[in-house]
C-alpha positions as a Markdown table, in Angstrom:
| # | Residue | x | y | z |
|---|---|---|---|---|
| 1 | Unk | 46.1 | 3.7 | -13.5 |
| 2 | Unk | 43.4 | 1.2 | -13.6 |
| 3 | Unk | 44.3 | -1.7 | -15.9 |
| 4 | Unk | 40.3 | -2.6 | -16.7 |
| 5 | Unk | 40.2 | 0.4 | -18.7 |
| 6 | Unk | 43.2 | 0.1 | -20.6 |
| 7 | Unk | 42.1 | -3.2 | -21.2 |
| 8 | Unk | 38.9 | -2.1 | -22.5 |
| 9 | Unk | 40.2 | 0.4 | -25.0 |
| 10 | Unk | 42.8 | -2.1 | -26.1 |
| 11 | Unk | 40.3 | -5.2 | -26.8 |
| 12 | Unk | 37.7 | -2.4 | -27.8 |
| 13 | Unk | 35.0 | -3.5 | -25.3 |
| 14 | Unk | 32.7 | -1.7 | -23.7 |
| 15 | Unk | 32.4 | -0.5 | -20.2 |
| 16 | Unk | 29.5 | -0.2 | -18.0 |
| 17 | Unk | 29.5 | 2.2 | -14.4 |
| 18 | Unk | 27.6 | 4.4 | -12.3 |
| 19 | Unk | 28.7 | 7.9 | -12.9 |
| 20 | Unk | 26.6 | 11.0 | -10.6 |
| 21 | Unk | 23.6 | 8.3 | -9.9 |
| 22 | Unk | 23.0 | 7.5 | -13.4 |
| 23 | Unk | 24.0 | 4.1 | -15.1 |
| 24 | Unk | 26.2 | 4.7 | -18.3 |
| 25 | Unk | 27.5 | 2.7 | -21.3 |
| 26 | Unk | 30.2 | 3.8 | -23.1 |
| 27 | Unk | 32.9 | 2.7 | -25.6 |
| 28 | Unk | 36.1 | 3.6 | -24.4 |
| 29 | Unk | 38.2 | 5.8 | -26.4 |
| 30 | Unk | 41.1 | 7.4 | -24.5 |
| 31 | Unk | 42.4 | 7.5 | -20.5 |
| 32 | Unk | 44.8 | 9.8 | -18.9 |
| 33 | Unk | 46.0 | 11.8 | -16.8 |
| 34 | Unk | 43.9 | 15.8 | -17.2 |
| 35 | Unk | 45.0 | 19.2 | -16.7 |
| 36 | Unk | 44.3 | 19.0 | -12.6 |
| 37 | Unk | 45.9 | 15.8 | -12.2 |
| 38 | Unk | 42.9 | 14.0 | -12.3 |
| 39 | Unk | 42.3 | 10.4 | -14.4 |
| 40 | Unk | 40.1 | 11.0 | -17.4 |
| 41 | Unk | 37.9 | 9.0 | -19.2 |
| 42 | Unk | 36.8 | 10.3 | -22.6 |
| 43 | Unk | 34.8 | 7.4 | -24.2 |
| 44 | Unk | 31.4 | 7.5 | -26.4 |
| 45 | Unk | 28.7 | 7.2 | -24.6 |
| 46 | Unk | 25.6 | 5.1 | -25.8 |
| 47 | Unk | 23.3 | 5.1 | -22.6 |
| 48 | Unk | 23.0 | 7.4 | -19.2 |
| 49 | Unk | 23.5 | 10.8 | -20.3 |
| 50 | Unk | 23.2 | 13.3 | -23.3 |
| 51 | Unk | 26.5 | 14.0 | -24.2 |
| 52 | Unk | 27.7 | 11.5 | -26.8 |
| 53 | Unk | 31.5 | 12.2 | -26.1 |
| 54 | Unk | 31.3 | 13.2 | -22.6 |
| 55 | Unk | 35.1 | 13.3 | -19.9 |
| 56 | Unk | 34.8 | 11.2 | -16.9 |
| 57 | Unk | 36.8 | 11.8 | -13.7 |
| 58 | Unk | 37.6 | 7.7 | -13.2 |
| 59 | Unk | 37.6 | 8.7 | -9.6 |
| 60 | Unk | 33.6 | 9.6 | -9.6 |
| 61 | Unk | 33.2 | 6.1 | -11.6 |
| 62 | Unk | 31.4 | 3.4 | -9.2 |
| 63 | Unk | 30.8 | -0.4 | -10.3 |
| 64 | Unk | 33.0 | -0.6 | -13.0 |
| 65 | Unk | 32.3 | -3.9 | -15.3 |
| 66 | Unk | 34.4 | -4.5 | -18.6 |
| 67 | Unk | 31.6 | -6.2 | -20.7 |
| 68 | Unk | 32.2 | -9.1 | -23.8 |
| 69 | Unk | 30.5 | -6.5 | -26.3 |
| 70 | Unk | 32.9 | -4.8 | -28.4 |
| 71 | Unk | 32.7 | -1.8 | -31.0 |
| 72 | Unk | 34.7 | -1.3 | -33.9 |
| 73 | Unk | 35.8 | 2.4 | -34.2 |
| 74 | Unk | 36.2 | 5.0 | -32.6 |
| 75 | Unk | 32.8 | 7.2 | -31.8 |
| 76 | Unk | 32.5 | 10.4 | -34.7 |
| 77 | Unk | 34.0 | 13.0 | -33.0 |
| 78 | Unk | 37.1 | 11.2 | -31.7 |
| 79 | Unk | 40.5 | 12.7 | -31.9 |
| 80 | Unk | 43.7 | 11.3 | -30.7 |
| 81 | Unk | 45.9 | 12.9 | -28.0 |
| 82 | Unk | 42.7 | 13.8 | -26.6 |
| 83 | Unk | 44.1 | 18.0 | -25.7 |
| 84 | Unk | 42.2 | 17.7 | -22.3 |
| 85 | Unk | 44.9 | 15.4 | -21.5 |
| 86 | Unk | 48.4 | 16.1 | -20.2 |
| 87 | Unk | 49.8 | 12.5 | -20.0 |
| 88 | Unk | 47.8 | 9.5 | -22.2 |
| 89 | Unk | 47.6 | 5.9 | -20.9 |
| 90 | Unk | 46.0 | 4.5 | -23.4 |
| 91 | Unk | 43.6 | 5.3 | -26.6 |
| 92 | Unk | 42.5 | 4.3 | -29.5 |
């Protein structure tokens, strides 16, 4: 479990990373454990990509920063006990 994400979603900061070459900005919504095993990042993404509520495997994430902007709700389509999640560490 990485505690800079949990932190992020609790203090509702955003996160910036490298995910597949590309540099992303996202607002952190849930993190957990996915279907594989795997830790999952579903967050709302503002910059890097085209999906606006895009899964990240935290193990593909590179660079990690927690940044001192913060959001105040969750992105539109956001639903708790994200379902392509077994086991929730934290979310919003």
């Amino acid at each position: 479990m990485n505690p800079l994400i949990v932190d992020a979603i609790r203090h509702k900061r955003r996160l910036r990373f490298t995910y597949h070459g590309k540099l992303r900005l996202v607002e952190p919504q849930c993190y957990g454990i996915g279907t594989k095993g795997t830790e999952l990042l579903r967050a709302h993404q503002l910059q890097g990509g085209s999906q606006r509520e895009p899964l990240f495997d935290v193990a593909k994430v590179a660079g990690l920063q927690v940044l001192d902007e913060t959001f105040t709700r969750p992105g539109p389509n956001y639903t708790r006990n994200d379902s392509a999640m077994t086991r929730i560490f934290c979310q919003l």
